[in-house]
Structures are given as C-alpha cells and as structure tokens.
C-alpha positions as CSV (number, residue, x, y, z in Angstrom):
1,X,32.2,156.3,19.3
2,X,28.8,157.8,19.7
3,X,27.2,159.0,22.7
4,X,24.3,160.8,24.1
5,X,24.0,163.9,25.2
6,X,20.9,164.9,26.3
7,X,17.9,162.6,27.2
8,X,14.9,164.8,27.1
9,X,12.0,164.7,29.7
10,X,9.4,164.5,26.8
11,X,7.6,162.6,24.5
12,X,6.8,163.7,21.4
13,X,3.4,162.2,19.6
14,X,3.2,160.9,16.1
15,X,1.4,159.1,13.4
16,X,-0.7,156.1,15.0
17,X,-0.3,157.1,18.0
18,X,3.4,156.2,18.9
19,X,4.8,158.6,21.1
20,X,9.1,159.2,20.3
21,X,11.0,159.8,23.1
22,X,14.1,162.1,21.9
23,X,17.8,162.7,22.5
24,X,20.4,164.0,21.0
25,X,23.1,162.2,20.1
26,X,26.9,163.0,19.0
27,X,29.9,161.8,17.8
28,X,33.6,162.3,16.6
29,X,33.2,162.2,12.5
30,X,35.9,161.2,10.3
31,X,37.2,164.9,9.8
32,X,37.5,165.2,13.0
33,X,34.4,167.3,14.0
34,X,31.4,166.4,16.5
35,X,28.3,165.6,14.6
36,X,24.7,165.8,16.3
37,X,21.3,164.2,15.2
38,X,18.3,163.4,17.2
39,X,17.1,159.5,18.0
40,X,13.7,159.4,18.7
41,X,13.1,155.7,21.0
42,X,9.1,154.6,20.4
43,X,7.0,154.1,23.5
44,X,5.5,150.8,22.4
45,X,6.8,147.6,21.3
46,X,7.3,146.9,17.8
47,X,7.9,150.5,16.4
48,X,11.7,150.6,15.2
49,X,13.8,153.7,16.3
50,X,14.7,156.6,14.1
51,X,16.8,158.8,13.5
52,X,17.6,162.5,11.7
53,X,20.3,163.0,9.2
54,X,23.0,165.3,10.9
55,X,21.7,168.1,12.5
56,X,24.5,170.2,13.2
57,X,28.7,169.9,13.0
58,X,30.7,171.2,15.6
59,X,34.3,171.7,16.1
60,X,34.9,169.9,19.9
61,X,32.5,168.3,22.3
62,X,31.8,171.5,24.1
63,X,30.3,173.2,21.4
64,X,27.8,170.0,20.4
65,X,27.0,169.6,24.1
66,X,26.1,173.5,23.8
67,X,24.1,172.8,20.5
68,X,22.3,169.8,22.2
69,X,21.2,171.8,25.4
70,X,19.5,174.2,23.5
71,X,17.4,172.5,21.5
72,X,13.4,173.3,21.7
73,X,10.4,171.1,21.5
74,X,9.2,173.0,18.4
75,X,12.0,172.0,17.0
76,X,12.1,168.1,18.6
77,X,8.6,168.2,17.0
78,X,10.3,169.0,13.4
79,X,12.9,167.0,13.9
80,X,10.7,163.6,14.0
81,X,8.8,165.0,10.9
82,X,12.5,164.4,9.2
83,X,13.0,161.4,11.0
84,X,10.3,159.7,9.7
85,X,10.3,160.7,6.8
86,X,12.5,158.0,5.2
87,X,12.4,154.5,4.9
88,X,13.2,153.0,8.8
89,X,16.4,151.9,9.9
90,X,16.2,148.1,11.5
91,X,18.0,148.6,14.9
92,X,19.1,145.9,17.7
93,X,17.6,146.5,21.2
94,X,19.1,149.6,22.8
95,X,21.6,149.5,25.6
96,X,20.3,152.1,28.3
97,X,22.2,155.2,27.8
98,X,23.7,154.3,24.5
99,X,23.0,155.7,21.0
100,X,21.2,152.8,18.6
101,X,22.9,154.6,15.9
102,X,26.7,154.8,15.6
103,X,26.3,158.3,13.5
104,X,23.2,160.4,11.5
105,X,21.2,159.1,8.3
106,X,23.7,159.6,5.6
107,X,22.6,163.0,4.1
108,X,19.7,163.6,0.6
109,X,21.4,166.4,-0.7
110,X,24.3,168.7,0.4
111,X,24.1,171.6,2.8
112,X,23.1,174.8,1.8
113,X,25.9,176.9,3.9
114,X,29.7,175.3,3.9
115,X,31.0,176.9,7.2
116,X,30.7,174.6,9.9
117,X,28.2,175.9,12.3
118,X,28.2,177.4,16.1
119,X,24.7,178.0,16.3
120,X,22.4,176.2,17.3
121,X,20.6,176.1,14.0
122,X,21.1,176.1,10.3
123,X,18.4,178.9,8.6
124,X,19.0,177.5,5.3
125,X,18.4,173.7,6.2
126,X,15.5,175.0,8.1
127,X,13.9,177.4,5.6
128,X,14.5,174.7,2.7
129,X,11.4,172.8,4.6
130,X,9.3,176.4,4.8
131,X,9.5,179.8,6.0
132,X,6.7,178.7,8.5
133,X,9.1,175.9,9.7
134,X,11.8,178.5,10.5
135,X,9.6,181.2,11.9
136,X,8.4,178.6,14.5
137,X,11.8,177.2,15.5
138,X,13.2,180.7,15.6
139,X,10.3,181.9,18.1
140,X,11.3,179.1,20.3
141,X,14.8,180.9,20.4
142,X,16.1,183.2,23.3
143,X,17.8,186.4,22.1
144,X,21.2,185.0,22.8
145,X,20.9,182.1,20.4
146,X,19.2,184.3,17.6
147,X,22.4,186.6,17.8
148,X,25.0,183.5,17.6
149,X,23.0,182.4,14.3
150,X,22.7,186.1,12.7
151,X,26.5,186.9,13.4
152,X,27.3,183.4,12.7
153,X,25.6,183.0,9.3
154,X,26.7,187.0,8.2
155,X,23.2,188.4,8.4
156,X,24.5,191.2,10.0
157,X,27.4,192.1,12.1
158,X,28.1,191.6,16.5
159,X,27.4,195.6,16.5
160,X,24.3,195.7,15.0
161,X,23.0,192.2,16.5
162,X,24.5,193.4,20.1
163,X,21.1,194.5,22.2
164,X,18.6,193.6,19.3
165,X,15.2,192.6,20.1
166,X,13.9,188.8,19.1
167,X,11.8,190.0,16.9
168,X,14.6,192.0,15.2
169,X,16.8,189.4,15.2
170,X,14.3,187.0,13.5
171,X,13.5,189.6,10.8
172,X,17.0,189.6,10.1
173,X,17.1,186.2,9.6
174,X,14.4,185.8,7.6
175,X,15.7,188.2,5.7
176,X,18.7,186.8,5.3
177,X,17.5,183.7,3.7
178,X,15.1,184.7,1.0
179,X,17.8,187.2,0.2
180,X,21.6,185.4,0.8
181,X,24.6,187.8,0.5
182,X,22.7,191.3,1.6
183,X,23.7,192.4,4.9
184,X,21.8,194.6,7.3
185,X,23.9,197.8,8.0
186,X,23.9,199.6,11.0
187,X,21.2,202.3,10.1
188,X,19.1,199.3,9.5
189,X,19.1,199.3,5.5
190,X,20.1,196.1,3.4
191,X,23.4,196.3,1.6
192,X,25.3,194.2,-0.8
C-alpha cells in the first residue's frame, strides 16, 4: 500500500498560475523494493493532481525515507516539469495524508543504469533531460550525497571521493555521464 513520506512546506508555481504542492510518496513494488515518485496536489479547485514516473527504487523503507528527506526544491521544481509533462491522470478526492496514486506513472522508456539505486539521484535519468538539468540538481546537493552518487554509480572509488570538494565531486559526475565506464583514479586522471 502506498504511503507518504514527506509533505513539503512549499509550493511550487506552474503554468497558469497553479501552484503544486509536493510530496513524496512510496511504496512496496511487486519485486519487492520501495519505489518513490513525487505527487504534486494543485492549490485551486479544478486542477487534477499529478504525478512523476518512479523516481528512485530502494531496497527497504529506510533507504526511500532517506531518499525522500533529501530531496531539494531545484529538483521539486524539475520534478513537476516531468509531471506535467504527460497527459493527466483523473484522480478521486484525496484523503488527507494518503497518496492519490497507489504507485508512479508507468515508465516511457527504460532506465539508463540497471543497479538499483542508494543515492539520492540517478545522473543518467537526470542528464537524459540536459547537462544543465543535472548541474542544477547537483549544486543543490551537500557533499555527503554527491559522494553516495559518485561511489554509488562507479564514477570513482570511496578513496578518491572520501574528503572531495562539491565541486570535485560534481565534475566527476559530469564526467561520468558524458563518458560512462571511465573511472577517475586516484592521481585524478581518467582510466578505462
């Protein structure tokens, strides 16, 4: 059954003036592993809900709770550009506290990475909606979370991350996904 996991304190403006209030939202999927996506609520009568596809796939609640607390308004902001970018969902009235959606907008094409992911995001889902996209949600990032994604998505290893400014970090990144399968090395240079 789905859930929600965080309501945020924010409202996020959009086309004709609606304003989408988000949360993220979770469940148990039929493999077994917490999905997330984001539910945007309208501020004004008449406008439907929305929702995202599935954001992220963890292995147990703690992780997705984890995923859903770090989540940024940059990328709340993006995550309503997806949202309304298909054709609206008809929803029944919502029940306070309870997701309108019992799981994410069936996905447009496959993932780019297969590994189910820790971090808090996906570079390749990200970058596949422009560089610009993922430099901005990356920005919004504390060093911490920048680490889980380059370890986490083999951009480089725990050594080299460990102590790595965000600026590094992100560069790595980047890096990492206009290039996939070169690896940053310790002295810094890109290897095979």
């Amino acid at each position: 059954m789905a859930e929600v996991f965080v309501e945020f304190d924010t409202v996020i403006p959009g086309p004709g003036g609606t304003g989408w209030m988000p949360r993220a939202c979770g469940r148990v999927d039929e493999n077994g592993l917490w999905e997330g996506w984001i539910e945007f609520v309208p501020d004004r009568a008449g406008a439907e809900a929305m929702r995202t596809q599935r954001e992220t796939e963890q292995p147990n609640r703690d992780d997705l709770m984890y995923w859903a607390q770090g989540l940024t308004h940059v990328y709340l902001e993006d995550a309503l550009v997806r949202a309304l970018a298909p054709t609206p969902i008809r929803t029944s009235n919502v029940v306070a506290s309870k997701p309108r959606f019992d799981g994410p907008a069936s996905h447009r094409e496959p993932r780019s990475s297969g590994a189910t992911s820790h971090a808090v995001l996906n570079p390749f889902d990200v970058y596949q909606q422009g560089e610009d996209v993922l430099v901005r949600q990356l920005s919004a990032l504390q060093a911490a979370r920048l680490r889980e994604i380059v370890v986490e998505y083999g951009f480089a290893s725990a050594g080299w991350a460990e102590g790595k400014s965000p600026q590094e970090l992100t560069t790595a990144i980047i890096g990492g996904v206009r290039h996939p399968g070169v690896r940053r090395e310790e002295e810094g240079r890109a290897t095979p």
